[in-house]
C-alpha positions as CSV (number, residue, x, y, z in Angstrom):
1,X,-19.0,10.5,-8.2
2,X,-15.3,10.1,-8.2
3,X,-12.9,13.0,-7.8
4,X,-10.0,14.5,-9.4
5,X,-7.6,11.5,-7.7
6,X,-10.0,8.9,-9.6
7,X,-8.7,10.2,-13.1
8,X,-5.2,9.8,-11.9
9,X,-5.4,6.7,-11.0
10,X,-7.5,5.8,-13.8
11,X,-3.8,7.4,-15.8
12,X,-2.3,5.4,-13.9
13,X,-3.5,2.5,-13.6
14,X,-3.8,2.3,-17.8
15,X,-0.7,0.0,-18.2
16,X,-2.3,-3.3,-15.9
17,X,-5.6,-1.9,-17.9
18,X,-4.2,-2.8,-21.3
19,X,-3.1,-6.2,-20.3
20,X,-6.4,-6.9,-18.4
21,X,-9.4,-5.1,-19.3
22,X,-8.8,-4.7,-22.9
23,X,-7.5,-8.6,-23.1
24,X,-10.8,-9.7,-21.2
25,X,-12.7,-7.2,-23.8
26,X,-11.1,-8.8,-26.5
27,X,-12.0,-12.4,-25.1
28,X,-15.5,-12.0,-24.0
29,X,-16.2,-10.0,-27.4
30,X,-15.3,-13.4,-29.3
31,X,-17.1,-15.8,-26.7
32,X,-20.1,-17.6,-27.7
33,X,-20.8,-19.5,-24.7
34,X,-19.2,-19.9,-20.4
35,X,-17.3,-23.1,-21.0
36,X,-13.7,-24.3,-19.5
37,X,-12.0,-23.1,-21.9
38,X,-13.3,-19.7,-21.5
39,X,-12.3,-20.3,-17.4
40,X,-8.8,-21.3,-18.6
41,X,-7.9,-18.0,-20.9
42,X,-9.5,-15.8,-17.9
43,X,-7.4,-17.1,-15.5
44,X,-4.2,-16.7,-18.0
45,X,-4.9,-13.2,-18.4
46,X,-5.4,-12.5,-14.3
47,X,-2.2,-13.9,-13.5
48,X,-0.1,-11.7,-16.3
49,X,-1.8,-8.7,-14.4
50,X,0.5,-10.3,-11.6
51,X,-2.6,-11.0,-9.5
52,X,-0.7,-13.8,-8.8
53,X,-1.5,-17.8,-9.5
54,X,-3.1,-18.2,-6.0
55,X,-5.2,-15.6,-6.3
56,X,-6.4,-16.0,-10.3
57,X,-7.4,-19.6,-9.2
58,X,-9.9,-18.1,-6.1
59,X,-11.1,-15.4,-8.3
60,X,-11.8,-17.7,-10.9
61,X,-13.7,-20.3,-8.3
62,X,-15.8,-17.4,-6.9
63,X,-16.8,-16.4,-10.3
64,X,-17.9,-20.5,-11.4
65,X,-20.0,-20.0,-8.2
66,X,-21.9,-16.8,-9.4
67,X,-22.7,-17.5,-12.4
68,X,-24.1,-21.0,-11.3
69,X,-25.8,-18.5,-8.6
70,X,-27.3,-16.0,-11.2
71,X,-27.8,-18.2,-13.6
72,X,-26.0,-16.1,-16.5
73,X,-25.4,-17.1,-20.1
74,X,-24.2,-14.7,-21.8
75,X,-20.3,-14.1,-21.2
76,X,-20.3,-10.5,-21.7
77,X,-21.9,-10.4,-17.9
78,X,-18.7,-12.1,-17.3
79,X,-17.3,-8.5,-16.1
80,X,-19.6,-7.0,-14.1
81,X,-19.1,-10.2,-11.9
82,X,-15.8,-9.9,-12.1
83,X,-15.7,-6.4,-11.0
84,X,-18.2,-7.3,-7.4
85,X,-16.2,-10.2,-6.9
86,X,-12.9,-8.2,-6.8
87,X,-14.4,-5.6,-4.8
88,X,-15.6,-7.9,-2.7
89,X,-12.1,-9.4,-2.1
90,X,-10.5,-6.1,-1.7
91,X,-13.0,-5.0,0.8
92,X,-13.3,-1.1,2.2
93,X,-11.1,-0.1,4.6
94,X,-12.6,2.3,7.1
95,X,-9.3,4.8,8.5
96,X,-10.6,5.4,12.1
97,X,-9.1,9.0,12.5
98,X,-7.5,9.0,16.4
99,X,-5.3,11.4,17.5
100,X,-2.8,11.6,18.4
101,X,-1.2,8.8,16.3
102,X,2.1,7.4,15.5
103,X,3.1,5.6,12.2
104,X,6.1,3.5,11.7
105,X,6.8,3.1,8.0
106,X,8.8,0.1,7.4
107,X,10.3,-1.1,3.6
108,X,13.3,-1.7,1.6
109,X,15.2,0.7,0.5
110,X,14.0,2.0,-2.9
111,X,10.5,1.2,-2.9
112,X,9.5,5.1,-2.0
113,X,9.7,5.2,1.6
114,X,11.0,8.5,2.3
115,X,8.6,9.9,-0.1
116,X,5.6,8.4,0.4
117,X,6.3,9.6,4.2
118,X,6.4,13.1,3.1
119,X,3.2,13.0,1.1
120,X,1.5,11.3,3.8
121,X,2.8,14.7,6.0
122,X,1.5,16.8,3.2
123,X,-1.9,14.9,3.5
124,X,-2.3,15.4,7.2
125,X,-0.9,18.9,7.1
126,X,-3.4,19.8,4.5
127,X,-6.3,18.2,6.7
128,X,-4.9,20.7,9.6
129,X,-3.4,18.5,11.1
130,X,-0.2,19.1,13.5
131,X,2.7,16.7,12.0
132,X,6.1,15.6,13.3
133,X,8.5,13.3,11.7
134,X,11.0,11.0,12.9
135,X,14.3,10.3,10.8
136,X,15.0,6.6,12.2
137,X,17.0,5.1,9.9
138,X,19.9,6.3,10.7
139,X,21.6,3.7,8.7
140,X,22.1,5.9,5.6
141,X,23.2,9.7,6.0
142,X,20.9,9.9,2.6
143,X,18.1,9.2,4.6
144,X,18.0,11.6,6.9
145,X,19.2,14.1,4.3
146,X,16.2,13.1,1.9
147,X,13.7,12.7,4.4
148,X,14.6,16.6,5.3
149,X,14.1,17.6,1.9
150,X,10.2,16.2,2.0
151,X,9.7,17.4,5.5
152,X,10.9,21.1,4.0
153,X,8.3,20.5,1.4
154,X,5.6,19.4,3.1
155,X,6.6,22.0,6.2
156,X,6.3,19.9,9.0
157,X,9.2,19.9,11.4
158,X,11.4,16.7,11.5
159,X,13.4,15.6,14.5
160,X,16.9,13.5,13.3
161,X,20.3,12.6,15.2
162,X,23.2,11.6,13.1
163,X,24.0,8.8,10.9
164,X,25.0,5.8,12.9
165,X,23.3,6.6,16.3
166,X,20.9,4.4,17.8
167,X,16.9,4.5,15.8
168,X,15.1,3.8,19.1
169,X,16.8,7.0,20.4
170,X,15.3,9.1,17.6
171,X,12.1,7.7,18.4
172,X,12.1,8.3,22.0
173,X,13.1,12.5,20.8
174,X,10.5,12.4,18.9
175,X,7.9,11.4,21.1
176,X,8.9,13.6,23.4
177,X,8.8,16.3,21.2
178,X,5.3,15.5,20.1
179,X,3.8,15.3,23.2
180,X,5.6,18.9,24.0
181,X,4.6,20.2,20.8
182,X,1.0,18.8,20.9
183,X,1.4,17.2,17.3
184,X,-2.1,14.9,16.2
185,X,0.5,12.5,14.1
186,X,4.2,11.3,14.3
187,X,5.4,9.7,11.3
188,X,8.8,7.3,12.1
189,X,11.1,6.6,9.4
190,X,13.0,3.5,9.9
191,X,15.4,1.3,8.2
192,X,14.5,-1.2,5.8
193,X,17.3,-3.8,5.8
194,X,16.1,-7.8,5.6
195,X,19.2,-9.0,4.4
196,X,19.8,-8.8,8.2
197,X,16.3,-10.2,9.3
198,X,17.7,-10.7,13.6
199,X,19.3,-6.8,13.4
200,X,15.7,-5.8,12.2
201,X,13.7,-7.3,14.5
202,X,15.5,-6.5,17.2
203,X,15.5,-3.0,16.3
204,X,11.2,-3.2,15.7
205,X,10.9,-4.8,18.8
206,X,12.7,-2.1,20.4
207,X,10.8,1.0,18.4
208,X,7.8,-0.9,19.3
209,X,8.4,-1.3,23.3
210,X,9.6,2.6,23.3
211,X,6.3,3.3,21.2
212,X,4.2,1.3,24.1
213,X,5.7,3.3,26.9
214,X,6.2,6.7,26.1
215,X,3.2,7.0,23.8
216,X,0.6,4.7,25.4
217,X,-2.1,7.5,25.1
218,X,-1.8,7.5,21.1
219,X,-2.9,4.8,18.5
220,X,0.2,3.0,16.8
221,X,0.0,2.0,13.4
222,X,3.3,0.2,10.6
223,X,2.7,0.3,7.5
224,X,4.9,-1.2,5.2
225,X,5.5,-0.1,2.3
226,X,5.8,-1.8,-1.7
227,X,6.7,-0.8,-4.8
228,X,4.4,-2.5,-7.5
229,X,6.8,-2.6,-10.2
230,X,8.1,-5.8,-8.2
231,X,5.0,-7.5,-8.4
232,X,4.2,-10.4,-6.9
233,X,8.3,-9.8,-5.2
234,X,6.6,-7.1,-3.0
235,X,4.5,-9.9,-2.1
236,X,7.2,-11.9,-1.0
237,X,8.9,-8.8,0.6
238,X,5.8,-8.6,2.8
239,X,5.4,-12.2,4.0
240,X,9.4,-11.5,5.0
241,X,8.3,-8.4,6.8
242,X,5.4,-9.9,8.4
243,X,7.4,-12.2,10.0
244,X,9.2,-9.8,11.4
245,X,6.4,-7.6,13.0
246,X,2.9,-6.8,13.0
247,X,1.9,-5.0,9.8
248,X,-1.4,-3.1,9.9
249,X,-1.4,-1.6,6.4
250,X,0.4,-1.7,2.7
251,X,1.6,1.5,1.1
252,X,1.8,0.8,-2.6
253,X,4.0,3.3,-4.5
254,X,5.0,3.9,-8.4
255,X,1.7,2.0,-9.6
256,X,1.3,4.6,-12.4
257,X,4.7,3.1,-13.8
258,X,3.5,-0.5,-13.8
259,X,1.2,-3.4,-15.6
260,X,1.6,-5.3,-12.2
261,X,-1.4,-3.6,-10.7
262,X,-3.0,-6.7,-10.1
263,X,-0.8,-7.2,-7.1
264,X,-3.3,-4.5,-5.0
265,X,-5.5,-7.9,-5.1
266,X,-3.0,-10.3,-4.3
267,X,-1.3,-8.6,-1.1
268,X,-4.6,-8.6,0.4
269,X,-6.2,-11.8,-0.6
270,X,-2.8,-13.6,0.4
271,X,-1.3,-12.1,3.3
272,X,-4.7,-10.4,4.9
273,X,-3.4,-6.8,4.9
274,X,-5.1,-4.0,3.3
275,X,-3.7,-1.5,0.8
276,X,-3.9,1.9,3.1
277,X,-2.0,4.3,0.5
278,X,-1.2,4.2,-3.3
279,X,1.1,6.1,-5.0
280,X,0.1,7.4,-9.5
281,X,2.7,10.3,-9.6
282,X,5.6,11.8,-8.2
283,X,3.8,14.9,-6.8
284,X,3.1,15.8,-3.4
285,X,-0.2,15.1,-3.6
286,X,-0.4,12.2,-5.8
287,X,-0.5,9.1,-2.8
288,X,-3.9,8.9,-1.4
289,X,-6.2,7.0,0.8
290,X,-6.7,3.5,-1.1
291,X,-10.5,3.0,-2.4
292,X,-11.4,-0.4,-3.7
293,X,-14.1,0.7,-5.6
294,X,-12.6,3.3,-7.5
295,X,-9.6,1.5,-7.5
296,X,-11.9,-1.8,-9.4
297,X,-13.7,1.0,-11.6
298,X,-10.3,2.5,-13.0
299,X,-8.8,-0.7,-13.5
300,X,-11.5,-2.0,-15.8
C-alpha cells in the first residue's frame, strides 16, 4: 500500500511519534471511561507535539462531536477517530501537473531552501522532466555558489548573475532561457530576508510582475519553505510571509530531526496552506510530494 518513502517517513517521523502516539497509547491503555479529564490530558499531549494550542483545542472539539455522533464508549476507539479527524483536517492535495511551470521558493535563510530546490529538480528530472533553475538571491555569494552545487547534482542547468545584481534580472534570464530552451519547470531561488519586510516585498512584487509578463503562458506557483525544528516559529514565519505575498504551498524540511511534527497540522488548519513537500533525510531523493494519509498513518 505505501512505498519505500512511507518507511522513511515513518523513520522519520518516530521522534513526534514517541511524544504522541505512544503518550496517547499509554493514556488510552489506562482509561476506563471518555470523561473531561480524559479530553484535558489529550489535548496536553497534542499541543507538546507542537500542533499548536489553536489547533489541539479544534481537534479536540471535532473529536467531542464524533464520539457523541458514533456513539462510542470505549476510549481505545479514541484513535482511529483521531486519525480521520486529522486526515480530515489535513485534507489531499491534488498537484495539477501543467507545463510549463515556474516555482518561486521563498524562506529564511537556513530552513533548507537551496536544497530542498535541488531535490525538487532531481524529482522533476527523474519524472523526465526538462528543469531550469534560477539563482535569485543574489544577496549572498553562498547562495549562488550552493545552489550550483545542487543544480550539478541533480544536472539541470542553472542560470545565475553575480552577487549584488538585481534578482528580478535573474528571473527575466531565466525565463528567457526557458522558453528558448523549451524547459517544462523553472525553479527561482530568491532571498529570504524579513528583517527587511518593505525590501522584500518590493522585490516579490517585482519577481511576480516579471513572472506575469514574460511567462504568462505557464502556471506560477511560491512555495514557502519551513524548517519544523522551529515549530510553531515556522508558523509564525509563514503568517510574516503571507503578508507579504501569495503563498500557494509549504515545503517542510528536516522533519526527520524533529518531535515538532505536529506543526504539518497546524500550518494548515491556521494559515489555510497546504504542506506540498516534506523533507526525512539529507539525500537527493528524500523530499517528496506531501500525503496526508500516509503522513497520519506514520505518525501514529
Amino acid at each position: 500500500m505505501f512505498g519505500g518513502f512511507f518507511n522513511k517517513l515513518k523513520e522519520g517521523l518516530t521522534k513526534t511519534r514517541d511524544g504522541l502516539s505512544s503518550k496517547l497509547g499509554e493514556m488510552l491503555n489506562l482509561a476506563v471511561t471518555i470523561d473531561e479529564d480524559l479530553y484535558e490530558e489529550l489535548e496536553e499531549i497534542l499541543i507538546t507535539a507542537d500542533i499548536g494550542v489553536e489547533t489541539s483545542l479544534k481537534i479536540i472539539d471535532k473529536l467531542k462531536e464524533k464520539i457523541k455522533e458514533e456513539k462510542i464508549k470505549d476510549p481505545i476507539q479514541i484513535k482511529p477517530c483521531l486519525k480521520e479527524i486529522l486526515i480530515e483536517m489535513l485534507g489531499q492535495y491534488e498537484e495539477e501537473t501543467t507545463f510549463p511551470k515556474v516555482m518561486l521558493i521563498i524562506g529564511v535563510n537556513g530552513v533548507g531552501k537551496t536544497t530542498s530546490i535541488g531535490k525538487i529538480a532531481n524529482n522533476f528530472k527523474s519524472e523526465g522532466n526538462k528543469v531550469l533553475i534560477a539563482a535569485a538571491d543574489t544577496f549572498r555569494a553562498a547562495a549562488i555558489d550552493q545552489l550550483e552545487v545542487w543544480s550539478n547534482r541533480a544536472a539541470v542547468d542553472i542560470v545565475k548573475h553575480q552577487e549584488g545584481s538585481d534578482p528580478a534580472a535573474v528571473v527575466f534570464d531565466a525565463i528567457q532561457a526557458a522558453k528558448a530552451r523549451k524547459v517544462d519547470v523553472l525553479i527561482c531561488d530568491t532571498a529570504g530576508r524579513l528583517h527587511n519586510k518593505k525590501n522584500l516585498m518590493n522585490e516579490l512584487e517585482k519577481i511576480n510582475r516579471i513572472v506575469e509578463k514574460e511567462f504568462s503562458n505557464g502556471k506560477k506557483e511560491t512555495l514557502l519553505v519551513v524548517d519544523a525544528t522551529t515549530g510553531q516559529n515556522g508558523v509564525q514565519q509563514a503568517k510574516l510571509f503571507k503578508e507579504v505575498c501569495n503563498i500557494d504551498g509549504i515545503i517542510l524540511t528536516k522533519l526527520d530531526g524533529t518531535a515538532k511534527g505536529g506543526v504539518v497540522i497546524s500550518i494548515k488548519d491556521v494559515l489555510g496552506i497546504p504542506v506540498k513537500y516534506i523533507g526525512v533525510g539529507e539525500g537527493i531523493d528524500d523530499l517528496q510530494e506531501f500525503n496526508a494519509k500516509e503522513f497520519v498513518e506514520a505518525l501514529f
